[in-house]
N, C-alpha and C positions, 0 to 999 in steps of 0.2 A: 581863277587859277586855284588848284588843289595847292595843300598843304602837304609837309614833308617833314618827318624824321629820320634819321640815321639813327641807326643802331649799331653797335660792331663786337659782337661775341665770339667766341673760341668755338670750335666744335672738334677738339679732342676729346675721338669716341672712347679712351681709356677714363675720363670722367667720371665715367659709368662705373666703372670699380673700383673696387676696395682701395686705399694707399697703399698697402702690400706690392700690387700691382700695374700700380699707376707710371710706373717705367717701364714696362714689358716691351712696349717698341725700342727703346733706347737699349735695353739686355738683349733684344734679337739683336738691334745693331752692333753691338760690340760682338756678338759671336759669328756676323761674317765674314766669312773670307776673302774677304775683294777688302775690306778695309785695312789698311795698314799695320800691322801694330802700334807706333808709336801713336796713334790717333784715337788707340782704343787703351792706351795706358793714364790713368786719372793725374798721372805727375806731370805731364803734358797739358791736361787741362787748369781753364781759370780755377782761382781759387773759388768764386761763389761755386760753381760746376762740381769742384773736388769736396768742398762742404753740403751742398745739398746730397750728393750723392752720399759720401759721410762710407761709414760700416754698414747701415741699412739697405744699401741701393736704394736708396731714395725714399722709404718709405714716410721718412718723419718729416721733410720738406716736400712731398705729398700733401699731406695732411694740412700741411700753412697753405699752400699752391691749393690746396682745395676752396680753404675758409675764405681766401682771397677773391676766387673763381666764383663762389656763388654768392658772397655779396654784391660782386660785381651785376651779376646775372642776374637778383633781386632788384638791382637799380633799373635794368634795361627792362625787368620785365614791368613795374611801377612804369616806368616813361610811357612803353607800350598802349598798358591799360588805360594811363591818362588820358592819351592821343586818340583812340578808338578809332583806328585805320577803317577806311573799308577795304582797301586792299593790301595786301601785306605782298615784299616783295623781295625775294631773299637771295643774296649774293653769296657763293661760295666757290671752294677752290678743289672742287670733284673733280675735274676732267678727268682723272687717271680712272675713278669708277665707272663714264661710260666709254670713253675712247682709250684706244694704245698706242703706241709709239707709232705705228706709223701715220698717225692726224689726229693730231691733240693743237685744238684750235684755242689762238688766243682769248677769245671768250665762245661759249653758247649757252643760248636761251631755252632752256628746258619751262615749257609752257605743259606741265601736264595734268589731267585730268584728276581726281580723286584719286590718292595714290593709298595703299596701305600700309605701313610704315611699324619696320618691329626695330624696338630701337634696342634689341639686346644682339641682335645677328652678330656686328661685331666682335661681343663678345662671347658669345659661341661660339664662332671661329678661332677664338685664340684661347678657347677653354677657360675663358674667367668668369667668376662670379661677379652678379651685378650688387653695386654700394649698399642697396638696401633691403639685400636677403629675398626678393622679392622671387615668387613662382616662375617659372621661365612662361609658361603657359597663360595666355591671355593679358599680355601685355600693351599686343601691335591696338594702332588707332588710328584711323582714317586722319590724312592729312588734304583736307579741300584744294582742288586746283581750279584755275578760270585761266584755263588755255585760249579762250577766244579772245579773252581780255589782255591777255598779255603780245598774242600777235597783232592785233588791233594799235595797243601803245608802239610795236614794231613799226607795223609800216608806215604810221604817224607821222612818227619822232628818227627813223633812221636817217633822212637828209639832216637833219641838225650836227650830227655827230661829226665830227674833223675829218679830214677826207683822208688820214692816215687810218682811218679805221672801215674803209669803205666794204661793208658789209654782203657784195656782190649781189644776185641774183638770191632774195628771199625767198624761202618755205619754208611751210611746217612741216616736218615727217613726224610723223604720225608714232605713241608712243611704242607700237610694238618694236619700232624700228630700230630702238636702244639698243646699247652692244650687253647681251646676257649678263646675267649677275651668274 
């Protein structure tokens, strides 16, 4: 029987930039308008909430929330290296990036191929600069997929799973079939 590590990191894409910036989701959130006002006034929030935000919007408790985030990330990634996976297997909480409201499934297995991966997009979407001054240009890096490998663990291992989670009639679709970026 294989061996197994758990990992468990953050992937708040605002990481990526400056502390200046590193609240830009929570500054869109209070300026829309479907949110309440008394929800978006700081005297309303906890006092940790009303101090990190502070006069800066955030930027100084940023700056800790960072130091904190990649020590963290330095431990996981140390575990990582120790372990020397041969397959690496990564859980996250995308649905809203490939599906929409109307079938956003309690989980899926995205098996996909060699993907390319530019990890600034998000932040050129929201016009920010990335933490490390870095060239927008020649960033992206191929992230290796073993699609066969992970339908394979699929069809394996889905009788195992509790029968509240009965996974219906499996396939793979195929990765054009993703909903647009």
């Amino acid at each position: 029987m294989g061996e197994v590590l758990g990992l468990g990191i953050t992937h708040y894409p605002l990481l990526l930039g400056p502390d200046a910036t590193m609240a830009a989701l929570l500054s869109m959130t209070l300026s829309d308008p479907d949110i309440p006002a008394d929800a978006k006034d700081p005297a309303n929030w906890t006092e940790q909430a009303r101090e990190e935000w502070s006069d800066d919007k955030g930027a100084a408790a940023a700056g800790r929330h960072r130091a904190a985030l990649l020590a963290d990330l330095r431990r996981c990634r140390e575990a990582l290296d120790e372990f020397q996976p041969d397959v690496l297997v990564v859980w996250g909480d995308d649905q809203y990036e490939n599906f929409r409201e109307e079938v956003i499934p309690s989980f899926c297995l995205f098996a996909y191929d060699d993907t390319q991966v530019d990890p600034f997009s998000t932040l050129d979407r929201l016009g920010i600069p990335n933490a490390w001054g870095l060239p927008r240009e020649g960033q992206s890096f191929t992230m290796r997929g073993a699609p066969q490998f992970a339908a394979l663990q699929v069809v394996r291992n889905h009788r195992a799973l509790p029968r509240r989670h009965d996974l219906g009639p499996l396939r793979v679709v195929p990765d054009e079939r993703r909903h647009p970026r």
